[in-house]
C-alpha positions in Angstrom: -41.7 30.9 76.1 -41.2 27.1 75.3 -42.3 27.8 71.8 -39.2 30.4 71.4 -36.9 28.2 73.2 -37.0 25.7 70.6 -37.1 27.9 67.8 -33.5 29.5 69.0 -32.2 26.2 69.9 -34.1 23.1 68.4 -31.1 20.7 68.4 -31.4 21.0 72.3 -35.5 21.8 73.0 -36.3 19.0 71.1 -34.7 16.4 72.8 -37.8 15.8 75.0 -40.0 16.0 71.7 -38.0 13.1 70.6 -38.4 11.2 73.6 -42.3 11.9 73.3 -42.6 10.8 70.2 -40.8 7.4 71.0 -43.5 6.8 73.6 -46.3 7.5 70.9 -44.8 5.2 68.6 -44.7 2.6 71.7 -48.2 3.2 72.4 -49.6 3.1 68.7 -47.6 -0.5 68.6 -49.7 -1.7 71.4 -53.0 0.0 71.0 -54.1 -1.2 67.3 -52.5 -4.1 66.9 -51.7 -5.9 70.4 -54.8 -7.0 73.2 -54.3 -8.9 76.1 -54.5 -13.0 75.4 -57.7 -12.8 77.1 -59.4 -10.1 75.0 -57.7 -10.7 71.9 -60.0 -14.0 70.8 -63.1 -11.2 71.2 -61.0 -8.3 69.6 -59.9 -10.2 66.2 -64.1 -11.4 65.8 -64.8 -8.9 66.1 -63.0 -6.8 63.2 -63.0 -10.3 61.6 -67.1 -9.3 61.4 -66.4 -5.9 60.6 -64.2 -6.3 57.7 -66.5 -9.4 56.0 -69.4 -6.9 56.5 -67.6 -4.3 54.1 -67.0 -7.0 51.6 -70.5 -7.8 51.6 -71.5 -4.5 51.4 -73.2 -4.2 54.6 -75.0 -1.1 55.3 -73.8 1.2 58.3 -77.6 0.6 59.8 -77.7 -2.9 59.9 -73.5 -3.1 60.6 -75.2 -0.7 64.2 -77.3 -4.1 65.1 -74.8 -6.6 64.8 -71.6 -5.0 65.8 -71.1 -3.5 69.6 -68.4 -1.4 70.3 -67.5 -1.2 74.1 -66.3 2.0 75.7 -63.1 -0.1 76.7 -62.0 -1.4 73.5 -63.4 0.7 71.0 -60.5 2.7 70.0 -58.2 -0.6 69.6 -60.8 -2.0 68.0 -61.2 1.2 65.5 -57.8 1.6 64.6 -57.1 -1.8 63.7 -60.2 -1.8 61.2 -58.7 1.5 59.6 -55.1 -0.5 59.6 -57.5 -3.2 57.5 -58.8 -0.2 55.4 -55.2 1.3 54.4 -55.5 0.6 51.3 -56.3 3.5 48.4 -59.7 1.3 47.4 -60.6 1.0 50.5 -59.7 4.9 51.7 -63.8 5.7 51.3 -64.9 3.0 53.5 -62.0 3.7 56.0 -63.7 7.3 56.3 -67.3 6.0 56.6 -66.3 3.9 59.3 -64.9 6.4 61.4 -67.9 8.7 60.8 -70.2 5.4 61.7 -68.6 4.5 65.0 -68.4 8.4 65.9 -72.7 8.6 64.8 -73.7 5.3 65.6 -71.3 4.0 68.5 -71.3 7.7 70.4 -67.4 7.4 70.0 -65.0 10.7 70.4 -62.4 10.0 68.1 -58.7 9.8 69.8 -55.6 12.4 68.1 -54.2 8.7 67.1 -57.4 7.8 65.2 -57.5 10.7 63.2 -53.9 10.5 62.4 -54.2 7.0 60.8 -57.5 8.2 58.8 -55.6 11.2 57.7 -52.0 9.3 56.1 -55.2 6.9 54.5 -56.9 9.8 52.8 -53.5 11.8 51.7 -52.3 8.0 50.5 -55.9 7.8 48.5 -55.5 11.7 47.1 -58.4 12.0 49.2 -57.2 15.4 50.0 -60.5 17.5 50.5 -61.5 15.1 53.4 -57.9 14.7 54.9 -58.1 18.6 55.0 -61.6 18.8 56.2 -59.7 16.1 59.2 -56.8 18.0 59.7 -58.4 21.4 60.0 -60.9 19.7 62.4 -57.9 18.5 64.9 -55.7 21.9 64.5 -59.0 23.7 65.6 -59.6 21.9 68.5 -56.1 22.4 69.6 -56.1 26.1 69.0 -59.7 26.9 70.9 -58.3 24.4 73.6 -55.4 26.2 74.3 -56.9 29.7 73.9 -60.0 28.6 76.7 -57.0 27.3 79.0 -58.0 23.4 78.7 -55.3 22.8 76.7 -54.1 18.7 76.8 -51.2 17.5 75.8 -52.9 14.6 73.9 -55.0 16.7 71.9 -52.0 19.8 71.3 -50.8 20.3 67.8 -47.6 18.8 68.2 -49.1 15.6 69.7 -51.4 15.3 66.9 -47.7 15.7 64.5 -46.2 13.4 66.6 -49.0 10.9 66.1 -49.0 11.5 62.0 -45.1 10.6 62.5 -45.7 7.3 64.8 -48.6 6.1 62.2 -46.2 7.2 58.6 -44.9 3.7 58.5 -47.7 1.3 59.2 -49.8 3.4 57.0 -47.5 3.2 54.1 -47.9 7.0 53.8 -46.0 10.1 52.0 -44.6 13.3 53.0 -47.3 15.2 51.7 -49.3 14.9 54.3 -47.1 16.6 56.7 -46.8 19.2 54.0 -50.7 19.4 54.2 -50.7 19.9 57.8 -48.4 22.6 57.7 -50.2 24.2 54.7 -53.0 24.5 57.0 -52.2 25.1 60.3 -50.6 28.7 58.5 -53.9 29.3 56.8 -55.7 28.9 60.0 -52.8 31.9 61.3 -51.6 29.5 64.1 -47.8 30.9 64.1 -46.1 30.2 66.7 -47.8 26.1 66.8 -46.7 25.7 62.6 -43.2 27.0 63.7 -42.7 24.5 66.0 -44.7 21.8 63.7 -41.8 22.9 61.0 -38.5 22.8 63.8 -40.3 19.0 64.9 -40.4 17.4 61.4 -37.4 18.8 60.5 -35.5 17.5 63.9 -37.5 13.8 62.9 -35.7 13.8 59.5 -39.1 14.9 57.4 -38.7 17.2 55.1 -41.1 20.3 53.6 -41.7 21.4 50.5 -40.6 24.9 49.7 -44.6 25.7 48.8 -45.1 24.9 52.4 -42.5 27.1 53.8 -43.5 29.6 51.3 -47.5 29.1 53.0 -45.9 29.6 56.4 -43.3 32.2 55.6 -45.8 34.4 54.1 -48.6 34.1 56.7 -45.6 35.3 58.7 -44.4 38.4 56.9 -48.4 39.6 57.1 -48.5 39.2 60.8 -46.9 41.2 63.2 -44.5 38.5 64.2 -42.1 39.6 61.1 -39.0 38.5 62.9 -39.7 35.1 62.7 -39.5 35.2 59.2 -36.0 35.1 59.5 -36.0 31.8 61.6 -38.1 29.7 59.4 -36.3 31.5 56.3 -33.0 29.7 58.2 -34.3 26.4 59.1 -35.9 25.8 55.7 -32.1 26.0 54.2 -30.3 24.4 57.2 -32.8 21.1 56.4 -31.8 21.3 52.3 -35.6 23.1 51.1 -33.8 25.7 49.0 -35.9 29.2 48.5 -37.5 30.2 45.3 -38.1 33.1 43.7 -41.3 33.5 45.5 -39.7 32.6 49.1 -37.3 35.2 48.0 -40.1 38.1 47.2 -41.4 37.1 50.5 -38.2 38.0 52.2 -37.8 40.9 50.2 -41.4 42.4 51.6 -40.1 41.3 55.0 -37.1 43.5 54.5 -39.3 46.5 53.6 -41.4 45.9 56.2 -38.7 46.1 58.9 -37.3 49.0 56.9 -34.0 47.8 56.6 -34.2 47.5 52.4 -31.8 50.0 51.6 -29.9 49.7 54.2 -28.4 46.4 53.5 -28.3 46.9 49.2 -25.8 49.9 50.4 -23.8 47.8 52.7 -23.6 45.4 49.8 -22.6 47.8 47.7 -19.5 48.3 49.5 -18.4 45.1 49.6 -19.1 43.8 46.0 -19.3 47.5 44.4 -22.2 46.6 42.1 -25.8 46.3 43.1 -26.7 42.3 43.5 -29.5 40.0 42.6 -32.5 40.0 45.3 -31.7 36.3 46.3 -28.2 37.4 47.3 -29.6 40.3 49.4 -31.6 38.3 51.5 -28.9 35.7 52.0 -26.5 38.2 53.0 -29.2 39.8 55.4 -29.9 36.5 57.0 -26.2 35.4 57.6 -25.8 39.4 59.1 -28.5 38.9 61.2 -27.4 35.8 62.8 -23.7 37.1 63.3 -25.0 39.8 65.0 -27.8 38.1 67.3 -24.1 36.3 68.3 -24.7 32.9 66.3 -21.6 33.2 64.5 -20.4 29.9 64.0 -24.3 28.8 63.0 -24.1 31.4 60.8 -20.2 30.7 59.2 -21.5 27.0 58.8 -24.8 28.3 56.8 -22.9 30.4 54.7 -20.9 27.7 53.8 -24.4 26.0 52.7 -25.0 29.1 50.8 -21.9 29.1 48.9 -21.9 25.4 47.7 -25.4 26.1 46.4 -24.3 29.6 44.7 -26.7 32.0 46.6 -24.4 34.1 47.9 -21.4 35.8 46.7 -17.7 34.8 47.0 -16.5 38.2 47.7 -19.6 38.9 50.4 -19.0 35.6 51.7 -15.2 36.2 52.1 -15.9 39.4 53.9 -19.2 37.9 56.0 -16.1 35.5 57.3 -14.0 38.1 58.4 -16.5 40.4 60.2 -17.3 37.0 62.1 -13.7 36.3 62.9 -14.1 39.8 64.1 -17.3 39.4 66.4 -15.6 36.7 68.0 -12.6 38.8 68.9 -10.3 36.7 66.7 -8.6 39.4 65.2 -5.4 38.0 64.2 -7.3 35.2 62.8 -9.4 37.5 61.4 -6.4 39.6 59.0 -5.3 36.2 58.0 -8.2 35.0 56.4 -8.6 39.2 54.7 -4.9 38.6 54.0 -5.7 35.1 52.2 -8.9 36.7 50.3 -6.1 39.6 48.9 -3.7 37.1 47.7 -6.8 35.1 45.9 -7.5 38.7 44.0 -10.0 40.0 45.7 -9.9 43.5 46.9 -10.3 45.1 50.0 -13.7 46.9 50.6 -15.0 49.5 53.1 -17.1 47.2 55.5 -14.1 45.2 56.1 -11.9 48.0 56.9 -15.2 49.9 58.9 -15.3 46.8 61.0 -11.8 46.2 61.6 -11.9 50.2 62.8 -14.8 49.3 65.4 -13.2 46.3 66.5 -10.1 48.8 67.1 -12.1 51.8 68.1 -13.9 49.7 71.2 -10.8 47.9 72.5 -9.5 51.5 73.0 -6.7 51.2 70.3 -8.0 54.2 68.9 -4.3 54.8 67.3 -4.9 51.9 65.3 -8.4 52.4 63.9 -7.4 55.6 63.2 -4.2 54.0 60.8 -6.8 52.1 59.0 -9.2 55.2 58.8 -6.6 56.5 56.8 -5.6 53.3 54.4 -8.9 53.7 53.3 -8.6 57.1 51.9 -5.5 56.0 50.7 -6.2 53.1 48.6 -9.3 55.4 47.5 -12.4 53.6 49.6 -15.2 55.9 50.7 -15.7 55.9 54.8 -19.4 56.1 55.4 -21.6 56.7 58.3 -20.3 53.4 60.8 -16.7 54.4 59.6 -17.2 58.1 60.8 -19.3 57.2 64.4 -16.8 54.7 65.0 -14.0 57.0 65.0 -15.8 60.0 66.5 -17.0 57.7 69.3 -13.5 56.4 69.8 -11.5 59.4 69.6 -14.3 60.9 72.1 -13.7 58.4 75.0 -10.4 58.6 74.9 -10.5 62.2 75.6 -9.6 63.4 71.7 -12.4 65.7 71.7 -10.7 68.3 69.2 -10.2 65.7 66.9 -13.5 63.9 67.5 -15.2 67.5 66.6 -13.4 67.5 63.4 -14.4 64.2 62.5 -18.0 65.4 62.8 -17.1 68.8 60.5 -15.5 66.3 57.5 -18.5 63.8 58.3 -20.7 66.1 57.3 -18.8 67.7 54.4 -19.1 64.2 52.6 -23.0 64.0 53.2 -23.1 61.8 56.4 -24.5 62.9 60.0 -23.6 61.5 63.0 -26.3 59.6 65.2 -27.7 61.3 68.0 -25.6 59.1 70.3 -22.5 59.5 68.7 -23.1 62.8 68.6 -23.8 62.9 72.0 -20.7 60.8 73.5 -19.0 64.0 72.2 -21.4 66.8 73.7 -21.1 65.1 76.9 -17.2 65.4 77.3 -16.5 68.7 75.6 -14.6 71.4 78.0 -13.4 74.3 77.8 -15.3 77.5 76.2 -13.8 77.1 72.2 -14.9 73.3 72.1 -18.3 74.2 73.5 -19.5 76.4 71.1 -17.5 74.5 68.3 -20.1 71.9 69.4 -22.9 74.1 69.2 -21.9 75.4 65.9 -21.6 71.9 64.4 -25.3 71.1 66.1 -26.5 74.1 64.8 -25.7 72.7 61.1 -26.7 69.1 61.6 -30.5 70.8 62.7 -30.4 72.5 59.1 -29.6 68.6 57.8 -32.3 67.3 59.1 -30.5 65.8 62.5 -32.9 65.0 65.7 -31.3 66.1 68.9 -32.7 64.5 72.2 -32.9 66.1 75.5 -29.2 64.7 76.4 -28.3 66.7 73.4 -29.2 69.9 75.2 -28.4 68.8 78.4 -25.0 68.6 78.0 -24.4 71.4 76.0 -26.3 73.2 78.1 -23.9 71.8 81.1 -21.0 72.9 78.8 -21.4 76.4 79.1 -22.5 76.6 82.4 -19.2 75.4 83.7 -18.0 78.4 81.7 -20.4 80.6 82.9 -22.3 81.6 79.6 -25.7 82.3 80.8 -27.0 83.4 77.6 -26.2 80.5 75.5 -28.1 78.2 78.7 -30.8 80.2 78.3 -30.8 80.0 74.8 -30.6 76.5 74.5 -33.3 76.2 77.5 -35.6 78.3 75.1 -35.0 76.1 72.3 -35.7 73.0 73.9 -39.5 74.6 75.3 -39.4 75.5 71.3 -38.4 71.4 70.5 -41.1 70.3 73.0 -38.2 68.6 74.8 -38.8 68.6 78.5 -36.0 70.3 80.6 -34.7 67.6 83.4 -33.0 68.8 86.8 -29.6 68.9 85.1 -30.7 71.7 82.7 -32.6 73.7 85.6 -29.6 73.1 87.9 -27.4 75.0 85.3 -29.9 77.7 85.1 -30.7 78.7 88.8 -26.6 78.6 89.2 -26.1 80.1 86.4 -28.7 83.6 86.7 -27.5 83.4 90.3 -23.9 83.9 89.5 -24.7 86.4 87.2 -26.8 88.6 89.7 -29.7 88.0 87.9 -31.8 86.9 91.3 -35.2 87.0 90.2 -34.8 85.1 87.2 -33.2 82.6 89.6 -35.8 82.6 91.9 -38.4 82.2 88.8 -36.6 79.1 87.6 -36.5 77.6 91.0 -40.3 77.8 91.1 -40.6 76.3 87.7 -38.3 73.2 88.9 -40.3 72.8 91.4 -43.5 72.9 90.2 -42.5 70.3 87.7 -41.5 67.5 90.6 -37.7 68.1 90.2 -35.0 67.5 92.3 -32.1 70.2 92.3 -28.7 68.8 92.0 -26.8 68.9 95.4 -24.4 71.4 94.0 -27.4 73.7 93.4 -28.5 73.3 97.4 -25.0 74.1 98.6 -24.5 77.2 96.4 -28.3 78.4 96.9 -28.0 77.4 100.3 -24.8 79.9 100.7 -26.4 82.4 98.9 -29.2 82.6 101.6 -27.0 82.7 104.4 -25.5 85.9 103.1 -28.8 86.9 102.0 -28.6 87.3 98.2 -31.3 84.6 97.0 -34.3 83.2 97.8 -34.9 81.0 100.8 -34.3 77.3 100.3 -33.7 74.7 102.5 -32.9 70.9 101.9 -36.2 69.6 102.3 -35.9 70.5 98.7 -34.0 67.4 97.7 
């Protein structure tokens, strides 16, 4: 949960991070370079010895007999002598000595010690044994925190923070928090290099785009696809722009999700002509953001975007009005589509579409429904959102006739409704015309390929019970047994009342039994009217020990 935190907000989860990383560079200050005045006289001979023995090319065997290292003071004593070794000549010595003292001295390494070793090797383009290092660390962090003995000292992100406490002294580069990254995606551990990238990032380092490219297409193999999108966002919010290959990886994420074609359409409406793959993805990302409700993170990256020539100025113009119109800033909202006219551009049918929702759910369905009508007037194509928008709209306002023409023309131009649009209008239909109008118009969607759901049924089933058309329930109830769609206690209710009304008592009785049988409650209308029935002794006995 922490993890995710800070990748939705790092500006505020990182704040402790920050703090953290102030005491590691605190304690890396005092613990290589400062003693106490009584041990430091005992401290400096002894790395006075150590280093004179690497000049004179002292081997590790006799260096074991003349050099103790105390439990209490070895790791002071150990970092210091690396500090000495810091130096690109002296990187190989530097990394013999921290295997000798591990060997010979029985010494567990601390997170800090391998950091410094690490920015010496990198420094030295030692990079086969700062890999070997950092793959070592990340490995112990991952099995520690799988097992449950997790520490913060040896987690991944203390180790980070310890590379970022020792870049200075070390006189390192950023490659080596490229390197880490690099690796900690090869060794598949997600959600730690996610918040190894938001840290650096938040510390002023900055990534290579092969490193985001490592992590962002570990990503898109895993199962964890909608992070993609987040490390795709941060990596351009902190200036690493995306290649062609960051884009391709996007582009697989896109297909992957199954939302491809979905979003080249939508962009075809806006710019009428199909777009380069970088400008889909960009698009995508600032969509996805104004809809997860970060609109002004997203207004402020497509600003990024544009200055960098990545997106489109007509998709940006109309990504900042369907923002203005997320926020509910609608008068704001025409002025900036009324400024975008006067600059030439020219209006498109996912600005109108989302003016029409914004209309549709504030109940100003007149007004939605003046626009839905500009459009055919200045010759722009309504698609699917425009039609469920208005069929929706009209629907809850009790414009059912209407709404059911909507769905006849929908279909006409090649679009069909969703199952819950559709539905909204099943479930208010009345009266015995609109009823069957509805059927007919389900009836043709099934040929199109629609999928109804039990609601579907259910309602239209409820439809003509209130106008007593038994045959039609029972024709519905046999096509949902047909659908494999399971009957619930609103469909049975219909049915026993329905066969009772029409005399038909043993089918009514049958039913009942089915109900049941099948664990279901009748309605409390059904009880009363069974209930009545008995009393007068027309239907079966039933009591309401039933409900």
């Amino acid at each position: 949960m922490k993890m995710i935190l800070r990748r939705i907000n790092p500006s505020k989860s990182f704040l402790p991070i920050n703090n953290n990383l102030h005491r590691f560079i605190d304690t890396a200050a005092e613990s290589p370079y400062t003693a106490a005045p009584e041990e430091e006289n005992e401290t400096a001979a002894t790395i006075t010895n150590l280093c004179k023995s690497f000049s004179n090319n002292l081997n590790w065997k006799t260096l074991n007999r003349n050099i103790e290292l105390s439990d209490i003071k070895s790791s002071t004593i150990i970092n210091r002598v690396l500090i000495q070794l810091k130096d690109p000549p002296n990187a190989k010595k530097a990394l013999s000595f921290f295997h000798w003292s591990s060997h010979f001295a029985n010494i567990t390494h601390s997170t800090h010690t391998y950091a410094l070793l690490i920015h010496i090797l990198v420094n030295a383009k030692l990079i086969k044994d700062a890999s070997a290092l950092i793959e070592s660390v990340l490995t112990r962090s991952a099995a520690g925190n799988r097992n449950g003995n997790g520490n913060d000292s040896y987690s991944v992100i203390s180790f980070i923070h310890y590379l970022m406490s020792s870049y200075e002294v070390t006189g390192s580069n950023q490659f080596v928090f490229d390197l880490s990254i690099q690796i900690c995606s090869k060794l598949r551990l997600i959600d730690e290099a996610i918040d190894v990238c938001f840290c650096l990032g938040e510390n002023g380092f900055r990534l290579s785009v092969v490193s985001y490219n490592i992590l962002l297409h570990v990503i898109q193999k895993s199962d964890k696809t909608n992070l993609v999108w987040r490390v795709y966002e941060h990596m351009i919010e902190h200036r690493t722009y995306p290649n062609e290959k960051s884009v391709g990886i996007m582009v697989s994420a896109l297909c992957k999700e199954g939302k491809l074609q979905n979003f080249v359409n939508m962009i075809d409406r806006i710019d009428g002509k199909r777009c380069l793959p970088r400008v889909i993805v960009n698009t995508c990302l600032i969509l996805r953001m104004i809809e997860e409700g970060r609109i002004s993170d997203g207004l402020v990256l497509l600003k990024k975007l544009l200055l960098k020539n990545m997106i489109l100025d007509t998709i940006s113009c109309s990504l900042i009005v369907y923002g203005k119109i997320k926020l509910g800033e609608l008068e704001s909202a025409w002025k900036v589509f009324d400024e975008t006219l006067k600059r030439g551009f020219k209006p498109n049918s996912f600005v109108h579409t989302s003016f029409i929702c914004a209309y549709c759910e504030a109940g100003m369905i007149e007004d939605g429904y003046e626009l839905f009508k500009d459009m055919e007037r200045v010759g722009l194509q309504a698609y699917n959102e425009t039609y469920i928008h208005m069929i929706v709209g009209f629907s809850k306002v009790g414009r059912l006739e209407e709404s059911l023409e909507l769905c006849a023309k929908m279909m006409q131009n090649g679009f069909i409704p969703s199952c819950l649009a559709f539905n909204e209008v099943v479930e208010r239909v009345n009266g015995h015309e609109n009823v069957h109008r509805a059927d007919e118009i389900l009836t043709r969607l099934l040929d199109k390929g629609f999928v109804p759901d039990v609601n579907t049924y259910s309602y239209l089933i409820a439809g003509y019970g209130r106008e007593n058309d038994v045959e039609k329930v029972l024709k519905l109830y046999y096509e949902m047994e047909y659908r494999k769609l399971s009957p619930g206690a609103l469909v049975f209710s219909w049915l026993i009342v329905g066969l009772f009304r029409a005399g038909r008592l043993a089918e009514s009785e049958k039913y009942l039994r089915v109900m049941k049988a099948r664990s279901f409650v009748p309605l409390e209308y059904t009880v009363d009217m069974l209930i009545l029935s008995h009393e007068k002794g027309n239907t079966p006995r039933l009591d309401r020990k039933t409900d």
